[in-house]
DOMAR-966204 format. One record per residue (C-alpha): residue in one letter; x, y, z. Coordinates in Angstrom, 2 decimals, decimal comma. Each point is the difference from the previous one (the first is absolute). Layout:
BEGIN
{code=A | xx=X | yy=Y | zz=Z}
...
END
This chain:
BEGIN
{code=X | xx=0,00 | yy=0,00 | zz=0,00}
{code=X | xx=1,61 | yy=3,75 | zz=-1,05}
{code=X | xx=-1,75 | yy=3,14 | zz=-0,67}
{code=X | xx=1,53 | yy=3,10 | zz=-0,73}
{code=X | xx=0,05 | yy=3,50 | zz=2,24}
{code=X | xx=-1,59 | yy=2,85 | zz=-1,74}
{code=X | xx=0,38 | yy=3,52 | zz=1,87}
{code=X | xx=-3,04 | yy=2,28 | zz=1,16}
{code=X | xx=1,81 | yy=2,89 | zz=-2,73}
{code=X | xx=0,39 | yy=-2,46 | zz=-3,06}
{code=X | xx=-3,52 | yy=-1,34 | zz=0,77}
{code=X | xx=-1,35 | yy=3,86 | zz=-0,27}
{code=X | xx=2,03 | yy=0,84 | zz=-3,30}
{code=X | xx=-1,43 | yy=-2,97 | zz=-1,28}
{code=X | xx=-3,47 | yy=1,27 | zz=0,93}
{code=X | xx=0,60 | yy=3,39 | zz=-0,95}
{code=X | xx=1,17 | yy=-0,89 | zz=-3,46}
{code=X | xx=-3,38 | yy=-1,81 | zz=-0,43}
{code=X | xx=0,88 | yy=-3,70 | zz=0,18}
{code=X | xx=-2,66 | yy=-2,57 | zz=1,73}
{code=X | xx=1,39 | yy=-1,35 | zz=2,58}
{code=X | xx=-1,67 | yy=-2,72 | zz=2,03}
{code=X | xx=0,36 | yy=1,00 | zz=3,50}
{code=X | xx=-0,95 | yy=-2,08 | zz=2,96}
{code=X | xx=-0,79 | yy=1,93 | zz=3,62}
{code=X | xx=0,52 | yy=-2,97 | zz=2,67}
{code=X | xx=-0,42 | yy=2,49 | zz=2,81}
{code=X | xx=-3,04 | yy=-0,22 | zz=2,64}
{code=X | xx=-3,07 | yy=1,71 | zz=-0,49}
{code=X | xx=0,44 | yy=2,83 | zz=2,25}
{code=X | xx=3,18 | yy=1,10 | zz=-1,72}
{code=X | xx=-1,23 | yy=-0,36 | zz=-3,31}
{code=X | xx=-2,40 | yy=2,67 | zz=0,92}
{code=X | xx=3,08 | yy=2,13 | zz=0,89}
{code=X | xx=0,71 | yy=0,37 | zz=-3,63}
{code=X | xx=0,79 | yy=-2,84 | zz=-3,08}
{code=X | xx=1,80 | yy=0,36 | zz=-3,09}
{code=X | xx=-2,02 | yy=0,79 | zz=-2,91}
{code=X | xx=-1,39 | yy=-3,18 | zz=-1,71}
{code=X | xx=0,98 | yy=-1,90 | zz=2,61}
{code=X | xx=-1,81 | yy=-3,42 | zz=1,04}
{code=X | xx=-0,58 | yy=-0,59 | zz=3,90}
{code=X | xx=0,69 | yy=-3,58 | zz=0,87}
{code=X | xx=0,93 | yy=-0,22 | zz=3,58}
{code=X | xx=2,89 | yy=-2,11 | zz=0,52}
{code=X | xx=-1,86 | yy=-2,64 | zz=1,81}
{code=X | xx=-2,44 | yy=-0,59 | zz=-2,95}
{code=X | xx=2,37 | yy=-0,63 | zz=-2,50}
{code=X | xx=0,61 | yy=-3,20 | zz=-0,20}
{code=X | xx=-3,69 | yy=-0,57 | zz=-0,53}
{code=X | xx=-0,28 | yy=2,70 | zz=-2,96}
{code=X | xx=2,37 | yy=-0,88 | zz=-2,00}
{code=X | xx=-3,08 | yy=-1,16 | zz=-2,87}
{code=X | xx=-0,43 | yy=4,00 | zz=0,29}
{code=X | xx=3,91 | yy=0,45 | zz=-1,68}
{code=X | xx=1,07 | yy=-0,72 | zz=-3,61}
{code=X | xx=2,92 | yy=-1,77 | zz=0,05}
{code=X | xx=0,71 | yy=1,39 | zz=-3,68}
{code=X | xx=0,36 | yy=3,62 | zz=2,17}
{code=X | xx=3,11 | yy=1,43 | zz=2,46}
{code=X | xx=-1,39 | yy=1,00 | zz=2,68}
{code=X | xx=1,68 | yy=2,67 | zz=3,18}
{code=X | xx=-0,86 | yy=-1,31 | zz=2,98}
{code=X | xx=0,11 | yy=3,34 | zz=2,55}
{code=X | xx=-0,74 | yy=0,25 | zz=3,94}
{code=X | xx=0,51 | yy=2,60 | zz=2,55}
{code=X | xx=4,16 | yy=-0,99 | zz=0,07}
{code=X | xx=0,57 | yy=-2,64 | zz=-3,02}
{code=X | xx=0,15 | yy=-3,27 | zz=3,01}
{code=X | xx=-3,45 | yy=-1,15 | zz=-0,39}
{code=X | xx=0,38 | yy=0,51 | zz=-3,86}
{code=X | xx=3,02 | yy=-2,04 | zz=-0,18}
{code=X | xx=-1,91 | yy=-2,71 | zz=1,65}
{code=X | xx=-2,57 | yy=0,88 | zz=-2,80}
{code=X | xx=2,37 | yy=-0,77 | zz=-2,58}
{code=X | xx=1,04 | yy=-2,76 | zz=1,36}
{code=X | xx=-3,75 | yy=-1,43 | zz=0,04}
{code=X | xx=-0,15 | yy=1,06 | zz=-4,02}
{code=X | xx=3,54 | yy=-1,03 | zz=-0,81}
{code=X | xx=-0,84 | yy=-3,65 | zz=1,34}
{code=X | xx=-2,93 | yy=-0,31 | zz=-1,79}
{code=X | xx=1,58 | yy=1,34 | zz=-3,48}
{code=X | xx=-0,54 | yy=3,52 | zz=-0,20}
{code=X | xx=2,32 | yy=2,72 | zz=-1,05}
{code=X | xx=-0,21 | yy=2,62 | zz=2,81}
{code=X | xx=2,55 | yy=2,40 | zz=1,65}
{code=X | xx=-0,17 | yy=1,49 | zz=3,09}
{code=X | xx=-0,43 | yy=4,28 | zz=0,64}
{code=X | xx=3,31 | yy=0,27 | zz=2,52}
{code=X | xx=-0,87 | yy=2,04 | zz=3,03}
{code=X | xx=-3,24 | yy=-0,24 | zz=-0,80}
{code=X | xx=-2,62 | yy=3,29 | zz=0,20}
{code=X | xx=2,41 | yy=1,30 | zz=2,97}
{code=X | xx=2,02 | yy=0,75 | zz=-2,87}
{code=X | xx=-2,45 | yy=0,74 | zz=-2,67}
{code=X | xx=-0,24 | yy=4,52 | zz=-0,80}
{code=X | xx=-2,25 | yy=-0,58 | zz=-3,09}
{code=X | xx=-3,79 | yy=0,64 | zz=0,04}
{code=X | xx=-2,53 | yy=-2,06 | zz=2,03}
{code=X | xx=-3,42 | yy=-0,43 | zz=-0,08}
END
């Protein structure tokens, strides 16, 4: 299992120059309603496993959390069951770009 590390300022340039990304918010409800990257999907870490028939495995996805631990365990999840992911480092602690 390997996944790639994608930083918070790559992830907003990529964004900004109008690429889709498929982002995946593994963070708790209450801090999702702190703020979320735009086009984000909210799949709490804990529900994961069980969505998985929700992903494409044809699609990267960026798994993002609060700090980028409970997204690498995210990955980790996808990457084991064949999907191409990477992992937002330092996770929205990190992230200056625009929420919603």
């Amino acid at each position: 299992m390997s996944f790639e590390a994608i930083n918070p300022q790559d992830v907003e340039r990529l964004l900004k120059s109008g690429e889709k990304l498929n982002i995946i918010d593994v963070r708790e409800n209450d801090e999702v309603s702190q703020g979320m990257i735009p086009g984000a999907k909210h799949i709490p870490l804990g529900e994961v496993a069980s969505r998985l028939n929700e992903l494409d495995q044809t699609k990267e996805y960026i798994m993002v959390c609060r700090s980028g631990k409970r997204s690498e365990k995210a990955c980790n999840v996808l990457s084991a069951n064949h999907f191409k992911v990477k992992n937002m480092s330092g996770g929205m602690m990190n992230w200056d770009g625009q929420t919603i």
